[in-house]
N, C-alpha and C positions, 0 to 999 in steps of 0.2 A: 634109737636115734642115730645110734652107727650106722642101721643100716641106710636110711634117708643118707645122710651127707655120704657115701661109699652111693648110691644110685643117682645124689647128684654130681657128684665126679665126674662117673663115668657118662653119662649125658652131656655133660658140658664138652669133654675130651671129645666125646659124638659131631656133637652141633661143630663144633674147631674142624673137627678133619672131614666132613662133611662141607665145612663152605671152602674151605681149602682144596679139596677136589672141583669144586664146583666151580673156584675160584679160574681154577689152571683151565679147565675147560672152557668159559666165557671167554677169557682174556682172549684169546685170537676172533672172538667174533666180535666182541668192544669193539679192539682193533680197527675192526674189519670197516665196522658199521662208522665211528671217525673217520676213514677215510674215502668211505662213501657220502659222508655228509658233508666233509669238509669239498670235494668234488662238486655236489648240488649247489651250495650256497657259491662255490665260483660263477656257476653256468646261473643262478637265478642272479647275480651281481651283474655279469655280464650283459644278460639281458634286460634287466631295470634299467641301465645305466643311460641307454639310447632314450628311454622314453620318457626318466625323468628330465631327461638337458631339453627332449622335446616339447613337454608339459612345461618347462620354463621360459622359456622361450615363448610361448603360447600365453603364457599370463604376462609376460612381460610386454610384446609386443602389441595384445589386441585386450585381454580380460583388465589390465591393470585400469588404462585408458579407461575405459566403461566404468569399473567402479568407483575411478574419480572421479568422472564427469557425474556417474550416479550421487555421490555423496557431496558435491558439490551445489547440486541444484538440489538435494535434501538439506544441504545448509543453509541455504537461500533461504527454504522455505522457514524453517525452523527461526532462523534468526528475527528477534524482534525490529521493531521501528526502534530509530534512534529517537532517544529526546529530539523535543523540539531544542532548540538554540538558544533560551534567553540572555544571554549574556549581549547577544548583540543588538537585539530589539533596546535592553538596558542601556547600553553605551549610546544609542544614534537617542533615543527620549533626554541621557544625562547631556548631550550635548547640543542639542534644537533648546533645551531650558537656558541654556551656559549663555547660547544664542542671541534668545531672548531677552533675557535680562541683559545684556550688553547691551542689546539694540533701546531697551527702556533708562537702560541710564545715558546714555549717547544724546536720546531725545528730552530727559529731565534737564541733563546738564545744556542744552541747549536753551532749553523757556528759560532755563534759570538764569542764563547769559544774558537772555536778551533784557530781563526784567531786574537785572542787576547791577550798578552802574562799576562798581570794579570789573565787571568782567566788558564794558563798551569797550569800543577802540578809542584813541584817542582823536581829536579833530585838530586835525594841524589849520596853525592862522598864518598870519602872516610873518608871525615872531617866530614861528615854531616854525621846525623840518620833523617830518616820522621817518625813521631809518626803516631801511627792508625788514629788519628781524622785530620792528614795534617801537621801538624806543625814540620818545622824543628828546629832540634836543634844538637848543635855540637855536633860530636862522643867521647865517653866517653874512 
């Protein structure tokens, strides 16, 4: 068992100074390769930059328009009929009836005047005077 844990030692100390060499040797092309990238992503910044502000512009100016006017007259279509209105056909029937019924009592209270002797006028004689507002009173 000595000798196992004594070969893994000395393997493990291996694999250490093994990436540790390896280590020192990437590091300047790491390096290298970050500063080539970091370079790239300028120059592809650089040039995205004109063609997004020009792609906005382009939707702003001419695609926006379109697809409002498109979803507009899709709203059109989509949207249902309104109710009909009853509430106002209701109100002009409640009030031609209100109408009515006034105009039938106007004409009850009428027959009823004439065929009612409180409700005659009075007939002035010669003893009497009717004043403008109805009222009799005796001749002066």
């Amino acid at each position: 068992m000595a000798r196992v844990q004594d070969a893994y030692r000395q393997s493990s100390e291996f694999a250490k100074q093994n990436a540790a060499d390896a280590a020192e040797r990437i590091a300047p092309a790491a390096q290298h390769t970050r500063d080539v990238a970091a370079e790239r992503l300028l120059q592809a910044r650089g040039w995205s930059a004109p063609r997004l502000e020009q792609a906005a512009q382009y939707v702003e100016a001419e695609l926006a328009p379109r697809v409002s006017s498109l979803l507009s007259d899709a709203a059109s279509y989509v949207e249902p009929e309104p109710p009909a209105r009853r509430g106002r056909k209701f109100i002009l029937l409640a009030v031609a009836t209100v109408a009515a019924a006034g105009v039938v009592g106007v004409l009850l209270t009428r027959r009823s005047a004439q065929s009612d002797p409180l409700f005659e006028e009075p007939v002035a004689d010669s003893a009497t005077a009717v004043d403008a507002d109805g009222t009799v009173r005796p001749a002066p």
